[in-house]
N, C-alpha and C positions, 0 to 999 in steps of 0.2 A: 477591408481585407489588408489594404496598405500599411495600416494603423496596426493591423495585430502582428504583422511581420514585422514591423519598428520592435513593437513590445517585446516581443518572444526574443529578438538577436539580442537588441541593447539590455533585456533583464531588470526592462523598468518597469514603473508602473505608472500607470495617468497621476499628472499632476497633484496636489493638493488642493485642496479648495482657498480660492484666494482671501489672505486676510484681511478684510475689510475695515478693522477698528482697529484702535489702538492696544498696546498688550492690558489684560488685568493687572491688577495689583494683585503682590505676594507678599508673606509674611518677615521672609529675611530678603530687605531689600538690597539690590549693590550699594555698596563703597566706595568703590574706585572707578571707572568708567576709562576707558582711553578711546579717540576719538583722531581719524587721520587718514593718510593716503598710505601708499607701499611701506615709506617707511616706519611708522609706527606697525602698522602690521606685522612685519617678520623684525622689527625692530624691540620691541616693550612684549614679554612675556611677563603675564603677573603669577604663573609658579611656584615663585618665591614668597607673595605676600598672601600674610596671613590673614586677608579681607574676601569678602566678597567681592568680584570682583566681574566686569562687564567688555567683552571686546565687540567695539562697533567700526574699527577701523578697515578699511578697505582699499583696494590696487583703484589710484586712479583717483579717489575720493575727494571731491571738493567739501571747501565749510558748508555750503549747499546744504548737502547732502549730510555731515556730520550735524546740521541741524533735525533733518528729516527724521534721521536714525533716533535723534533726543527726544523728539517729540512719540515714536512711537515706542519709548521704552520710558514715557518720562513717569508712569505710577509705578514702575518699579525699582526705582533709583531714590535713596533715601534724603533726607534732607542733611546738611552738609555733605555729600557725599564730593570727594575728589574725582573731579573733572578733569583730567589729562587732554590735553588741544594739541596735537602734534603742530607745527610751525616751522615749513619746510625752506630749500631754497627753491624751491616750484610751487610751491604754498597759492603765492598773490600773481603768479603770470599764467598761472592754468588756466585753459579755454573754459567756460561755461558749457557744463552738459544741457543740453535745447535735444529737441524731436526725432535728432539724425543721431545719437549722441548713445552706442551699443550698451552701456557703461548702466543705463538704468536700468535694464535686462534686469541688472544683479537684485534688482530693489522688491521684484515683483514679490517673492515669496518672503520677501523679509517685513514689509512695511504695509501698512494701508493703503490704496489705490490714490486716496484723496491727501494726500500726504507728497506725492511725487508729483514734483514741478516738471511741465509739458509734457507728461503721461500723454502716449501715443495709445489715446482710447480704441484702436480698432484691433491695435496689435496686441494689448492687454488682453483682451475681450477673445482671441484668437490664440493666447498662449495658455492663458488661464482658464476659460469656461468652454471653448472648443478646440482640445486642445488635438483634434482626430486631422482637423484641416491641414497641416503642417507634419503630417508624418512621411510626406515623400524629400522636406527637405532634413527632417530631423534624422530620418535614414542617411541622407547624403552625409548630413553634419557627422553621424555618427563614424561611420566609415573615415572620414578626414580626422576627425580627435585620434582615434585608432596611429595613425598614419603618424600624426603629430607625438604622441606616449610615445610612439617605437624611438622617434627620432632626439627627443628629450633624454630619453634612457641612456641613447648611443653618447650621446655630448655633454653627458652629467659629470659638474667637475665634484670630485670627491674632495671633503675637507681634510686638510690633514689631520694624520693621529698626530695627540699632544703626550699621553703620557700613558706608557706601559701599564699594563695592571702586573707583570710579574718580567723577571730577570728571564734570558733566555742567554745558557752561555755552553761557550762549545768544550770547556773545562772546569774543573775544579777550582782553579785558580786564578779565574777572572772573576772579578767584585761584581756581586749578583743585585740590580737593584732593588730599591724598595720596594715592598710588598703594600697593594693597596687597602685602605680601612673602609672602602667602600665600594661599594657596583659602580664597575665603570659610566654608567648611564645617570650615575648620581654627580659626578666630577663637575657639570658644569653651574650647580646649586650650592659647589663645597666653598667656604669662604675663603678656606689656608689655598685653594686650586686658584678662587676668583684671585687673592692678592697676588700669586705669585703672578699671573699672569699680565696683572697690572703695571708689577714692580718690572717684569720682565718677557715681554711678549713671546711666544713661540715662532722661529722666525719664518716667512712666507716667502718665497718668489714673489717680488711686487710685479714682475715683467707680465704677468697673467692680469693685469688691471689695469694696463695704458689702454690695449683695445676696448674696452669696455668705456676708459672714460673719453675716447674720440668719439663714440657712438654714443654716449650720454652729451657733451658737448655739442653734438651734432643737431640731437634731437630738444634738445634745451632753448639753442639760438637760431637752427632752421628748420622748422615746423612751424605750422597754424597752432600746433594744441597749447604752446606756451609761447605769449608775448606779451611787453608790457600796458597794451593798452587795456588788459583785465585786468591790471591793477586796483583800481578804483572800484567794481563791482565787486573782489573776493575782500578786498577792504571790509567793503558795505557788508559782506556776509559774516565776515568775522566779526565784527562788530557785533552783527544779529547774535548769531551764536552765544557771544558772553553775554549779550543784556540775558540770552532766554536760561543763559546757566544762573543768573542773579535772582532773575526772578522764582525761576523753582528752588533758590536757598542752597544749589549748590557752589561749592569753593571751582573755578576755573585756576588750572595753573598752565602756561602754555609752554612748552618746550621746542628746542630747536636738537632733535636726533646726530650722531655725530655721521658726516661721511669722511673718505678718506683726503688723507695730506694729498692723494695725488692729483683726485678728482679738486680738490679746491686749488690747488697749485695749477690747473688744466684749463679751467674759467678763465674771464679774463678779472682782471685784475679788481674789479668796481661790482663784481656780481654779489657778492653777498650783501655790500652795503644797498645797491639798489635795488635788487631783487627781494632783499628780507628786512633788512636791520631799518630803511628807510620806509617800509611801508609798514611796520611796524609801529613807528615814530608816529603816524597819523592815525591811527585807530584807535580810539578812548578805549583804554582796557577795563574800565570801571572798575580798578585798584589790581584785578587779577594781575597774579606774577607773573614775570617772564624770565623763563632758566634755560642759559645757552651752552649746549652741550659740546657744540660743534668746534667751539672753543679749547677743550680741553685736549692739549697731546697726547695723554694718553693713553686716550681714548682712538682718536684720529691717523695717530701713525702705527698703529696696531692695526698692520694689514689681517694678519692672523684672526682678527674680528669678523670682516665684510669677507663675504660672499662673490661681491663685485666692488667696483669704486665708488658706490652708493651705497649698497644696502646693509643693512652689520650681516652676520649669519649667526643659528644656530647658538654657538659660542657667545657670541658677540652681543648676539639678547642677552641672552642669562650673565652675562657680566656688568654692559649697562644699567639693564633691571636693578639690579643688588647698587649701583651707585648712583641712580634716580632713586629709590626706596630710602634709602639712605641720606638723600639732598631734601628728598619729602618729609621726611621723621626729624631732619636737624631742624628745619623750619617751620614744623610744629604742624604740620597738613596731616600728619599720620603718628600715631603712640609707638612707641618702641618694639611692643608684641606683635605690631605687623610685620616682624620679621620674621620670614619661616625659611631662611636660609641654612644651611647644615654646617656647624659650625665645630664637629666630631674631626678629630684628625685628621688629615691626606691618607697617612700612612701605618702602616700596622710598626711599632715600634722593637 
């Protein structure tokens, strides 16, 4: 009875049936794959490219697990196809997901059971095949998510608008701006939109992204989830990772996402080299490239990109995208037709 009042409020239905194999093979296989934690996620939108294309990157995601993901999608991933490895500055000090570890929750309906390293067989078997025993906490959960939307909603920062679609003027006589040549919802795919924005960012209150990076700082250097003595074990994964991308034939390139000047300025001073650039240094890439984005100003001091002092936004994908697309096609990883960016005027002339 428990179980039917879960279903009837929340407007679910009992789970799926758990998938136990690996996926079939399809006829247009992906292309492009991207593979990573947060920030490849809201970071690399492929949109723009004119490939097939595969997103397996996830909040939180260790190489672990971007190996799990490969193995259960590897018949439908074609041979050379471009493997994107995001390569973060939390990349090699992230704790290892083990038994206690919520984070593999996510993996249940994605992945094969025998595929996820220290799969809590009681709790699978409890989520997945009965799934009626958990309906008095799934009701509690439900209710708090609820709880939680409301509050998300209320503390939602809005990006700012960048660029009018039309002139709004209180006379005749004041200079009416340009008219756009596109749906506003297309501007962040436009290339003349992407350069300008390049050449000249749209400027942001940075004072909205100190708190964010004392609270990334915080959580970086005091927490169990990230320290350097996992080092050496997300090495050893990453490593796994590229041999298993060599072996099925496809090209690994590994990237480093940009965050902001403020968040790297916020660090202490030695973090990127020991945190990323030195454990890099140790891991046989078996020839795979390594393209540092994080490097680039700007990219970096373009607040008007991040969301936060981490993560790019909205925007800020679709502009990196088109300049990773473009660092992949110079160096020969991708043909030039995988361009599918809009390259039609800004403006109505």
């Amino acid at each position: 009875m428990l179980d039917l009042v879960y279903r009837k409020i929340s407007k679910s239905g009992y789970p799926s049936l758990p998938r136990l194999l690996v996926n079939r093979s399809i006829t247009d296989k992906y292309q492009i794959v991207k593979l990573g934690n947060s920030h490849a996620d809201v970071g690399i939108t492929f949109e723009g490219f004119n490939l097939r294309s595969l997103d397996l990157a996830g909040v939180a995601q260790r190489f672990s697990y971007d190996l799990v993901l490969l193995k259960q999608y590897h018949k439908q991933i074609e041979d050379n196809a471009v493997i994107l490895i995001a390569v973060t500055p939390i990349s090699f000090s992230h704790r290892q997901a083990d038994r206690n570890d919520g984070m593999q929750y996510n993996y249940y309906d994605s992945v094969s059971p025998f595929l996820i390293p220290d799969l809590i067989i009681d709790d699978y078997i409890q989520q997945k095949l009965l799934p009626f025993l958990r309906s008095g906490y799934l009701l509690r959960k439900f209710y708090a998510d609820l709880v939680k939307e409301r509050i998300a909603k209320e503390e939602k920062w809005e990006e700012p608008k960048i660029i009018e679609t039309e002139a709004t003027t209180e006379n005749d006589n004041q200079p009416k701006l340009p008219i756009l040549n596109i749906r506003p919802e297309e501007i962040l795919f436009n290339v003349e939109a992407i350069k300008a924005e390049l050449t000249s960012p749209s400027p942001v209150d940075s004072a909205q992204y100190i708190d964010n990076m004392n609270f990334i700082f915080n959580k970086w250097y005091q927490t169990d989830e990230f320290d350097p003595k996992y080092f050496e074990i997300n090495r050893r994964d990453l490593a796994e990772l590229i041999s298993y991308c060599r072996k099925n034939h496809w090209r690994p390139v590994l990237i480093t996402i940009p965050v902001t000047e403020i968040l790297k300025d916020g660090v202490l001073d030695d973090y990127m080299d020991k945190y990323l650039y030195e454990n890099l240094e140790k891991v046989d890439l078996l020839g795979a490239e390594y393209i540092d984005f994080s490097s680039r100003k700007e990219l970096s001091t373009a607040t008007s990109f991040f969301g936060n002092a981490d993560h790019l936004n909205s925007k800020g994908a679709a502009i990196f995208s088109y300049v990773l697309l473009h660092e992949l096609i110079d160096k020969g990883y991708l043909a030039p037709d995988a361009d599918g960016y809009d390259y039609r005027p800004l403006y109505k002339k």
